[in-house]
C-alpha positions in Angstrom: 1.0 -21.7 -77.1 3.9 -19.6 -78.3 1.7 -16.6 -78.1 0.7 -17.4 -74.8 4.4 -17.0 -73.4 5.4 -14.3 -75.2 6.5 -11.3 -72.9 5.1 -7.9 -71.9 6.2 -4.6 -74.4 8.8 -3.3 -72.0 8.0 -0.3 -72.0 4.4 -0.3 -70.4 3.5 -0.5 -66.5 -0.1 -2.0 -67.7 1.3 -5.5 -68.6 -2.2 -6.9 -67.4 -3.8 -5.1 -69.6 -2.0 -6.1 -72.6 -1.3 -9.8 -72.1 -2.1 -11.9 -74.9 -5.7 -13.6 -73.9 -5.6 -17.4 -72.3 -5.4 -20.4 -75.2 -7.7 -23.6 -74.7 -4.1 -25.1 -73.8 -4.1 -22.4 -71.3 -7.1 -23.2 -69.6 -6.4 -26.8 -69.3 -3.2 -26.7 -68.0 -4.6 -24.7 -65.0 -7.7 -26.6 -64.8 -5.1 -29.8 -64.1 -3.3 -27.8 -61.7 -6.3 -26.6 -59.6 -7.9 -30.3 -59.8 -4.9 -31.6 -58.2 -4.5 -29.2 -55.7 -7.7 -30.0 -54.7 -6.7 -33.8 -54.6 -4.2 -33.5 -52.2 -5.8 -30.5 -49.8 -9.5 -32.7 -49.4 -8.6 -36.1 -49.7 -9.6 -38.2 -46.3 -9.2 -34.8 -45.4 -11.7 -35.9 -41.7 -9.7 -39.6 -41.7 -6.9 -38.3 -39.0 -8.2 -36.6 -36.0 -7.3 -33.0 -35.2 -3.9 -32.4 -32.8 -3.4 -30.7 -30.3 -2.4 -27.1 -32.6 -5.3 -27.6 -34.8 -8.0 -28.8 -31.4 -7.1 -25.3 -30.2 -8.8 -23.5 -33.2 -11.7 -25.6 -33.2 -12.9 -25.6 -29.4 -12.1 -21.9 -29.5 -14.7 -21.6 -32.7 -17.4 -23.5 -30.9 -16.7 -21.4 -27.9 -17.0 -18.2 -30.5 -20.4 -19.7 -31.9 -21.9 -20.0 -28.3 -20.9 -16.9 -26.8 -19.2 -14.5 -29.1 -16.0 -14.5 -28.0 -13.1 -17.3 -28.3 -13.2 -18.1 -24.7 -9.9 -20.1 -23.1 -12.2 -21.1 -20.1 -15.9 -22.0 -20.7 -16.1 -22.9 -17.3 -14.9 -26.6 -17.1 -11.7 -26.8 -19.6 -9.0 -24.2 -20.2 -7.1 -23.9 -23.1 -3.4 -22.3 -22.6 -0.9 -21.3 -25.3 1.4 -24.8 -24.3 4.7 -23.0 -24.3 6.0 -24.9 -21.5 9.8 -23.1 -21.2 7.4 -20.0 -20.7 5.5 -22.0 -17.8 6.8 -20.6 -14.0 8.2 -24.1 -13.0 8.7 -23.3 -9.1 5.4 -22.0 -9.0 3.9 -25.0 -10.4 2.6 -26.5 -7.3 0.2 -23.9 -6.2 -1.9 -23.9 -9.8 -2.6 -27.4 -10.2 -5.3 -27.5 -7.2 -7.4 -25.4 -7.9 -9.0 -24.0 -11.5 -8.8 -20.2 -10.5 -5.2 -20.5 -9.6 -4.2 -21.6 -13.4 -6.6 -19.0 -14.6 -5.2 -16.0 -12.6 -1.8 -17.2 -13.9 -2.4 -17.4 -17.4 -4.3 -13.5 -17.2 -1.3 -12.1 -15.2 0.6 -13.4 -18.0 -0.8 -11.6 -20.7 -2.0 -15.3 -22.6 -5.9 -13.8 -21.8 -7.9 -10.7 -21.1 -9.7 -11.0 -18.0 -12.5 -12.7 -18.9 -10.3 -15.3 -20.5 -10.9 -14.4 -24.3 -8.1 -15.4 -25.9 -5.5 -13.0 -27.6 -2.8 -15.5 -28.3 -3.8 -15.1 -31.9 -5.9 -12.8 -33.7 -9.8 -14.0 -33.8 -9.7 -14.8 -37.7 -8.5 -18.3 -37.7 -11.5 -19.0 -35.3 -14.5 -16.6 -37.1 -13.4 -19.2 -40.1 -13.6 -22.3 -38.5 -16.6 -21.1 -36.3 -18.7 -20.8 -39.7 -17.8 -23.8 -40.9 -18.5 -25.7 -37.7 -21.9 -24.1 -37.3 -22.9 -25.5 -41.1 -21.4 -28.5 -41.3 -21.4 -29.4 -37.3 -18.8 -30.3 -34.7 -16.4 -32.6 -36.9 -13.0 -32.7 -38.1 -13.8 -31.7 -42.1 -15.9 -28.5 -40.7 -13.0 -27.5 -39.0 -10.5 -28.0 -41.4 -12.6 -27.2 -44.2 -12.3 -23.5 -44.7 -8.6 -23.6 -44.5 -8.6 -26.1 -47.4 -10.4 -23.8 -49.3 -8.5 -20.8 -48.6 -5.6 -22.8 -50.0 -7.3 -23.7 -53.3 -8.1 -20.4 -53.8 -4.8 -19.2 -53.5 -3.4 -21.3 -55.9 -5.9 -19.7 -58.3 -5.3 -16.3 -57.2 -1.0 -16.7 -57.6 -1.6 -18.0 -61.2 -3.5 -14.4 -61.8 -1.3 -12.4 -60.3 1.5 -13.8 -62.1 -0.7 -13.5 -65.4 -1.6 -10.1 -64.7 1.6 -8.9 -64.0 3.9 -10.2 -66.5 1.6 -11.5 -69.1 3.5 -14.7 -69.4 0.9 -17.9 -69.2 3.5 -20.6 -68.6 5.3 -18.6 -66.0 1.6 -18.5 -64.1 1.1 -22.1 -64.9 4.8 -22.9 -63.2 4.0 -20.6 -60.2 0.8 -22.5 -59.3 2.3 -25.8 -60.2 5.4 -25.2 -58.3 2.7 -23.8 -55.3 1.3 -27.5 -55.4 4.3 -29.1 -55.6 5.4 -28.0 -52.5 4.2 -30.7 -50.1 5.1 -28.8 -46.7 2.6 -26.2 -48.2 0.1 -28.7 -48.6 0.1 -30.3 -45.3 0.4 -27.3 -43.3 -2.8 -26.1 -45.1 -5.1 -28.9 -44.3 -4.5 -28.0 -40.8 -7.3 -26.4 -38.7 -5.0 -23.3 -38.4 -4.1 -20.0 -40.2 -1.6 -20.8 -41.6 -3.7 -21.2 -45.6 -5.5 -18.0 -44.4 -2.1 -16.1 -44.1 -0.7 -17.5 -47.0 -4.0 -16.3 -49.3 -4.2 -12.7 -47.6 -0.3 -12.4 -48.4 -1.2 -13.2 -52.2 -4.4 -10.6 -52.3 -2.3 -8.0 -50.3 0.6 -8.0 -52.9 -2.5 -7.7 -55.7 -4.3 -5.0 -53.8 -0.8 -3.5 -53.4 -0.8 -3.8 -57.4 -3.6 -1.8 -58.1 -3.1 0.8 -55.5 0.2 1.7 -57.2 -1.2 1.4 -60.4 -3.6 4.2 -59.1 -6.2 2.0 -59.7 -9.9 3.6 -58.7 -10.1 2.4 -54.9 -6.6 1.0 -54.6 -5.6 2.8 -51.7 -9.1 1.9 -49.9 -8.6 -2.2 -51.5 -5.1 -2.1 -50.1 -6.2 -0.9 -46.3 -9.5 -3.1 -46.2 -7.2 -6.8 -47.1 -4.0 -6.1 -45.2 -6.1 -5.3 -42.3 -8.0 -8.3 -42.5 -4.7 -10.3 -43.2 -3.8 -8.5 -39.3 -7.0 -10.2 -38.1 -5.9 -13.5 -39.5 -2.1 -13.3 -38.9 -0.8 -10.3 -36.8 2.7 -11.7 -36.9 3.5 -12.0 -40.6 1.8 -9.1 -41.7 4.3 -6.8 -40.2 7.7 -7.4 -42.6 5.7 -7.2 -45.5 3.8 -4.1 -44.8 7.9 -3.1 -43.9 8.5 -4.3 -47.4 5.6 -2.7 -49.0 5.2 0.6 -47.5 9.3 1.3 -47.6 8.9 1.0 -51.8 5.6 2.8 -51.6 7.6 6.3 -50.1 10.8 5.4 -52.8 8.8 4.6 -55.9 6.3 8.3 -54.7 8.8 10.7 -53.8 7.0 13.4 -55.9 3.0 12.1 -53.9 4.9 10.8 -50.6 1.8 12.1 -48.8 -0.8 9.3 -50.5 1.5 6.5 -49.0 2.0 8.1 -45.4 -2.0 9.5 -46.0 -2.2 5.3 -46.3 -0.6 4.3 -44.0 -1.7 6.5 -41.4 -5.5 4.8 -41.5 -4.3 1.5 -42.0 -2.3 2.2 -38.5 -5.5 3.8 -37.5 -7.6 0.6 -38.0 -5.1 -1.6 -36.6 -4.2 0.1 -33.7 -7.4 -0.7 -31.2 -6.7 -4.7 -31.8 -2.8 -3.6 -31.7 -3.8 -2.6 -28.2 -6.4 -5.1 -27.1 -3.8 -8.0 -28.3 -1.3 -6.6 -26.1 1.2 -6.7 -28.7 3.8 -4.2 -27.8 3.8 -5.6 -24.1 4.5 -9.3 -25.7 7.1 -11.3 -25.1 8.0 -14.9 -26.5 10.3 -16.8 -24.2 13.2 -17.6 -26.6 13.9 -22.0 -27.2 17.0 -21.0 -29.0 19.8 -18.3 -29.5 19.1 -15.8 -31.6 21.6 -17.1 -34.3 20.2 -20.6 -34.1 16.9 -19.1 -34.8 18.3 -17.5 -37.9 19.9 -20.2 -39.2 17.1 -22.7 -38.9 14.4 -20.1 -40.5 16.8 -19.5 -43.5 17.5 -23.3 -43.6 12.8 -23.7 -43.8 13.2 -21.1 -46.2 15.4 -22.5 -48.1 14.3 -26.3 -48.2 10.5 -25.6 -48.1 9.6 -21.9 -49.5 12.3 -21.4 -52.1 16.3 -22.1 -52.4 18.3 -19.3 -51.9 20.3 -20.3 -55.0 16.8 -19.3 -56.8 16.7 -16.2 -55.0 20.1 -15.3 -55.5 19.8 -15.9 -59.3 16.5 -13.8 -58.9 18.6 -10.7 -57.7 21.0 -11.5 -60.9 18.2 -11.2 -63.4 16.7 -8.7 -61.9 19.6 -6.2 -61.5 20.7 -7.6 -65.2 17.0 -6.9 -67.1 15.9 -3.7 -65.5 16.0 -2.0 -68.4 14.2 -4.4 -70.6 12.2 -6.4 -68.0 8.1 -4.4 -67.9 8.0 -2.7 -64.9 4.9 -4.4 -63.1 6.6 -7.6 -63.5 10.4 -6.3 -62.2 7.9 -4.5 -59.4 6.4 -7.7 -58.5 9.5 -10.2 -58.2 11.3 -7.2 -56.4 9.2 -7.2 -53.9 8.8 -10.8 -53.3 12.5 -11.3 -53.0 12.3 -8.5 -50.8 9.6 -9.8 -48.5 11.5 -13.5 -47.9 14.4 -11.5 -47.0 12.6 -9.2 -44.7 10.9 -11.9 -43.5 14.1 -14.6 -42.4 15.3 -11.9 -39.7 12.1 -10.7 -38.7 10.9 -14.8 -37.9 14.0 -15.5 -35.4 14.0 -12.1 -33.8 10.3 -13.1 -32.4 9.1 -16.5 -33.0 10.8 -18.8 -29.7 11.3 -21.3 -32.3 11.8 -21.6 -35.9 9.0 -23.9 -36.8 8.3 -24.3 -40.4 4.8 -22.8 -39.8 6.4 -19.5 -39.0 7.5 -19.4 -42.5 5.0 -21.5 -44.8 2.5 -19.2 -45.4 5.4 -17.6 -47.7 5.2 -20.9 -50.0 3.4 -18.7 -53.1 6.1 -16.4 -53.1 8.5 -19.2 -53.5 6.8 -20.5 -56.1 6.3 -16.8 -57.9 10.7 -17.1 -57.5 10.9 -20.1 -58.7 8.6 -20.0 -61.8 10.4 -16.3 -62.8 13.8 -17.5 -63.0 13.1 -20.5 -64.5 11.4 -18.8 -67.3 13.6 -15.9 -67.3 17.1 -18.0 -67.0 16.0 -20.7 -69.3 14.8 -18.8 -72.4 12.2 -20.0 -74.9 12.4 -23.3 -73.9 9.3 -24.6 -72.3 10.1 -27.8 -71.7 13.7 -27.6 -69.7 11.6 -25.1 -67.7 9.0 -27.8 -66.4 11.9 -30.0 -66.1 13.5 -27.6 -64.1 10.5 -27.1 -62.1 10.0 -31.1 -62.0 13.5 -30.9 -60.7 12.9 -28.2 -57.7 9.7 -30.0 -56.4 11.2 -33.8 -56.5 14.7 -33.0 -55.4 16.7 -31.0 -52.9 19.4 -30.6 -54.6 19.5 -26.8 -54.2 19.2 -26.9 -50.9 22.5 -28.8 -50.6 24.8 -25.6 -49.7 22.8 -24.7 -46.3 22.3 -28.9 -45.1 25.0 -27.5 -42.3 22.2 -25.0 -41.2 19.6 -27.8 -40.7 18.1 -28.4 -36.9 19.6 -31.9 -36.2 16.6 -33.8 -36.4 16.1 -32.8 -39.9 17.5 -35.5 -42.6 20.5 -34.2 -44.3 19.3 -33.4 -47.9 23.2 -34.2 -49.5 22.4 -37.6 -50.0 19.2 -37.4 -50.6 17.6 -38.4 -54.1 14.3 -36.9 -53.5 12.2 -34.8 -51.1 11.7 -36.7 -47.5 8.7 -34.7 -47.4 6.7 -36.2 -50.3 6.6 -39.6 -48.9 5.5 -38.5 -46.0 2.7 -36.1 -47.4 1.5 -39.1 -49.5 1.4 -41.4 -47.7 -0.5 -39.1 -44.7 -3.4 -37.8 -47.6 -4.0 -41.0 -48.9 -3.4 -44.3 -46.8 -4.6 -45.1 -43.6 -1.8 -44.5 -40.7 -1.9 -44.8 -36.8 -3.6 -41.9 -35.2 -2.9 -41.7 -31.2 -5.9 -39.0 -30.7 -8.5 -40.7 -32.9 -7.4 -43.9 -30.4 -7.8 -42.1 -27.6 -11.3 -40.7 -28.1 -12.7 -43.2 -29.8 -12.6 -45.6 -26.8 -13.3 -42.8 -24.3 -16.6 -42.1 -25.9 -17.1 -46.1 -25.7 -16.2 -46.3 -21.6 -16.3 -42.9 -20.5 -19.8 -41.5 -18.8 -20.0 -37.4 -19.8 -19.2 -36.7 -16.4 -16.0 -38.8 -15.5 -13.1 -36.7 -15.8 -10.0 -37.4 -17.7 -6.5 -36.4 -16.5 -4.1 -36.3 -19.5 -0.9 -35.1 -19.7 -1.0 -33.5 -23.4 -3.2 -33.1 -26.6 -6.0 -32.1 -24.4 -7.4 -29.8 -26.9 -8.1 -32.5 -29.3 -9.9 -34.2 -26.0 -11.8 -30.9 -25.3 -13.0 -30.5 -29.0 -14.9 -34.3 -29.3 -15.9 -35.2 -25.7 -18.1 -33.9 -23.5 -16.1 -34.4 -20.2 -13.9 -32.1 -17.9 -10.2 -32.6 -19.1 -7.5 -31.6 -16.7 -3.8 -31.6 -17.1 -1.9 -30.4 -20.4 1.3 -28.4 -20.7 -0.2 -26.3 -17.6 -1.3 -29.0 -15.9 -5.0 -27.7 -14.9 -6.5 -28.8 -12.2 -4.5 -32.1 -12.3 -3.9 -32.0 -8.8 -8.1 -30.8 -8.2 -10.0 -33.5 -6.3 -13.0 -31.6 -5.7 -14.9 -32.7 -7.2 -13.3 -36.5 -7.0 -10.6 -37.9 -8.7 -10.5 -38.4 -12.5 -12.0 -41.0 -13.4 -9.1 -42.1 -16.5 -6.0 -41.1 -17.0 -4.0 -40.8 -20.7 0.0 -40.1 -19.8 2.1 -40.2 -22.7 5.1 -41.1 -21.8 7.0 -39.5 -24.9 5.9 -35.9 -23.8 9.0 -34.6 -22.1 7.9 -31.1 -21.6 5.3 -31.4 -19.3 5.6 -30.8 -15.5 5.8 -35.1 -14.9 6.3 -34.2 -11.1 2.4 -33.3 -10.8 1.1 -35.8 -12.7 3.0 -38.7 -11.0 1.9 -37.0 -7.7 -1.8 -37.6 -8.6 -1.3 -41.3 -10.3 0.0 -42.4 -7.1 -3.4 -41.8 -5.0 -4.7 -44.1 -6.5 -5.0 -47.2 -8.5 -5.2 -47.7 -12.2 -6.1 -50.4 -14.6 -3.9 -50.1 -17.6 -5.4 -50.7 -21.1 -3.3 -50.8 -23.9 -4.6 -49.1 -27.2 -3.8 -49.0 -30.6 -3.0 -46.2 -31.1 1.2 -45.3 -31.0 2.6 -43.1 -27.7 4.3 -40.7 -29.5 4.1 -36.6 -28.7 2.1 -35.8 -31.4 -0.6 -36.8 -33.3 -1.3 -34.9 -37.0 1.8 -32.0 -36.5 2.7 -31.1 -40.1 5.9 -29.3 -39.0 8.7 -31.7 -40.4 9.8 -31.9 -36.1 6.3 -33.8 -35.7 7.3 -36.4 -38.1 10.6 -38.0 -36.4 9.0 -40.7 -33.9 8.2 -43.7 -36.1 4.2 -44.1 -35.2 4.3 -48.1 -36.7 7.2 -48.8 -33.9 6.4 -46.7 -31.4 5.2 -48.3 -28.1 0.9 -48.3 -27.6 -0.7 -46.2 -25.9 -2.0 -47.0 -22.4 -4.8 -45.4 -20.5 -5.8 -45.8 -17.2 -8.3 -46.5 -15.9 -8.9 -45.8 -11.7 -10.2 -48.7 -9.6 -13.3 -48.4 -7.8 -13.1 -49.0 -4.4 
């Protein structure tokens, strides 16, 4: 195994080429790794019902598969982007009655095109899902499935990158351990969302990034083709790192500046009709926080959940210490990684309304690329205190100690903590059986609900949309809530832990009629599978059950 760690001739930009070949050790080690990767990313991966985040993705791949296009309206339910401080409150009143009203609102807003095809997010998210729903059928595995996968690939891809580029097989082994070990990582990526997606296109972007400045044959041309489809998967977090990427490009090729602007130039050229359709420069997030708070809380998710910023810190040291001796392909690649989570902590609050730990996750591989070169940089040849370190990173927070003042205040403080509150929670979410409001919810609608009876609910209305046939009104917008026409819903599910809804309508239309209330089992708590450590603070085994009602004939 000694062999297999030794380090790169410093001299040569080809590291790749020269590493020392994999040992049977080797190949074992990484077989473990990927085997429980893909533990934790498919187990009971169908037991908890999609939420509200994931719901979106799904009913907008089934929309896809039917007509082409991820549709917000199909008719009977809309879909809106649920950022209710963005919602025109004094307004309210004269979109609830009718469906046109809410769906002239949401154009005018910029949310849709016209003809209600949804530009919220780029289409890549739901051309994934959409395939996978049209093999495997209308289910909670085929949504979540490809994103699963995406992530188990990416874990295999890190540990090559790392190989390639530094020729040291325990410092692959510890990134793609350390990748796993990060349960945040793991539960964001068995969401029906892009978040895996962004997270593997960040990984082959920094390798097609490799070989075009290698000069590889078709670099330039690999490069274009997988950031551009990163942009159709995530066109938010694409942007710092092509910053990152392109900036070193013009320094590192003063003498052949014109490739990397020759580069650029058609990679702009490719992006620029979506750039346009998406409306991007014309966007605007309505802000939940000051800009300082932002930046706080994304360096805190950072720091806690992607890598410490003691790591990165002692990344810069090692860096600035062994550029002389350190190969150049692996000083290129740790560079810009550190580069990229810097770029990438003021670029999140400056356009993000909030700094959810989504916004930053997809980062996770690059943390673990950190963590795994200091470790075996700082530590020396001694393997073992370097999986101990490692052991220590992924159980603990210690390092994250020194920013617990930046933390939002729902967030446990990690100064007195012994180990990870995430990995409880992740644990006991994969693999034992929990409450699940949605699954509740829909599971007796489909029992006492006719496919025509419509359902007023308050929120998680995608998830309601996505497994039941009927016409759903309500949600953040609060759709047709107030729509009679064509009679009065037939059930209503109000959860009375939502406060950001507009509560005024949906009281208005309750009181026309009468209800019978039946209690479920499910827990009345905001949301139902959110991965984003704010989803997890109601308790769901004391929370108060779930009523629906249910209107009386007359």
């Amino acid at each position: 195994m000694r062999s297999a760690i030794a380090s790169p001739p410093a001299s040569s930009d080809a590291s790749h080429s020269r590493a020392v070949p994999a040992t049977t050790r080797e190949w074992i080690g990484l077989a473990i790794i990927l085997i429980v990767a893909a533990v934790l990313l498919f187990w009971r991966l169908g037991a908890v019902y999609l939420w509200q985040d994931e719901a979106n993705t799904a009913v907008l791949a089934v929309r896809m598969l039917k007509t082409g296009k991820p549709l917000a309206y199909d008719g009977v339910n809309l879909l809106t982007n649920d950022n209710f401080s963005a919602e025109d409150k004094a307004g309210i009143a004269s979109r609830t009655t009718t469906a046109q009203a809410e769906i002239d609102y949401v154009v005018a807003r910029g949310d849709v095109k016209p003809d209600t095809s949804w530009i919220f997010h780029p289409w890549g998210q739901f051309v994934a899902a959409a395939a996978s729903i049209r093999v495997l059928g209308q289910t909670t595995v085929a949504a979540r499935l490809p994103f699963a996968l995406a992530a188990l690939i990416t874990v295999m891809l890190l540990y090559q990158l790392v190989r390639r580029s530094t020729g040291h097989a325990q410092m692959a082994l510890l990134a793609a351990a350390l990748l796993v070990a990060n349960a945040e990582w793991i539960l964001h990526s068995r969401q029906a969302r892009y978040y895996a997606l962004s997270g593997l296109f960040l990984v082959l972007t920094l390798a097609a990034y490799e070989r075009w400045h290698r000069q590889a044959r078709g670099g330039a041309a690999g490069f274009v083709a997988t950031a551009w489809l990163w942009f159709q998967v995530d066109y938010g977090t694409v942007w710092p790192v092509l910053a990152v990427l392109f900036l070193h490009a013009l320094i590192t090729r003063r003498r052949q500046i014109w490739e990397p602007i020759a580069t650029g130039l058609v990679l702009a050229a490719a992006m620029a009709p979506f750039v346009v359709y998406y409306g991007l420069w014309t966007r605007f997030s309505v802000q939940l926080e000051s800009w300082g708070d932002r930046f706080q809380h994304s360096v805190y998710n950072i720091d806690l959940y992607v890598v410490p910023l003691i790591a990165l810190i002692a990344a810069v040291f090692l860096l600035v210490r062994g550029r002389a001796s350190l190969a150049p392909a692996e000083r290129r690649l740790v560079g810009l990684a550190v580069a990229i989570l810097i770029a990438l902590s003021f670029w999140v609050p400056s356009v993000a309304p909030m700094a959810f730990v989504r916004y930053v996750v997809m980062a996770a591989p690059l943390g673990g690329l950190i963590l795994a070169w200091v470790l075996v940089r700082g530590l020396g040849r001694r393997p073992l205190a370097r999986w101990a370190g490692a052991a220590i990173v992924a159980a603990t927070p210690w390092l994250s100690v020194p920013l617990d003042g930046w933390a939002p205040t729902e967030r446990p403080s990690t100064a007195v903590a012994l180990v990870r509150s995430e990995w409880p929670t992740a644990l006991r979410e994969i693999f034992l059986t929990r409450p699940d409001p949605n699954r509740a919810v829909v599971d007796w609608l489909r029992q006492n609900a006719a496919p025509t009876d419509e359902i007023l609910v308050n929120y998680e209305d995608a998830p309601l949309i996505y497994y039941l046939p009927n016409p759903i009104r309500g949600g953040v917008a609060a759709f047709r809530a107030e729509d009679d026409s064509h009679g009065p819903p037939r059930f209503a599910v109000l959860r009375r832990s939502v406060g950001f809804v507009h509560w005024p309508v949906f009281y208005r239309e309750v009181a026309r009629y009468q209800w019978d209330q039946i209690s479920l089992a499910g827990p009345d708590v905001m949301w139902g599978n959110n991965p984003d450590p704010n989803g997890k603070i109601e308790n769901m085994d004391t929370a108060n059950k779930l009523v629906i009602g249910r209107r009386r004939e007359r």
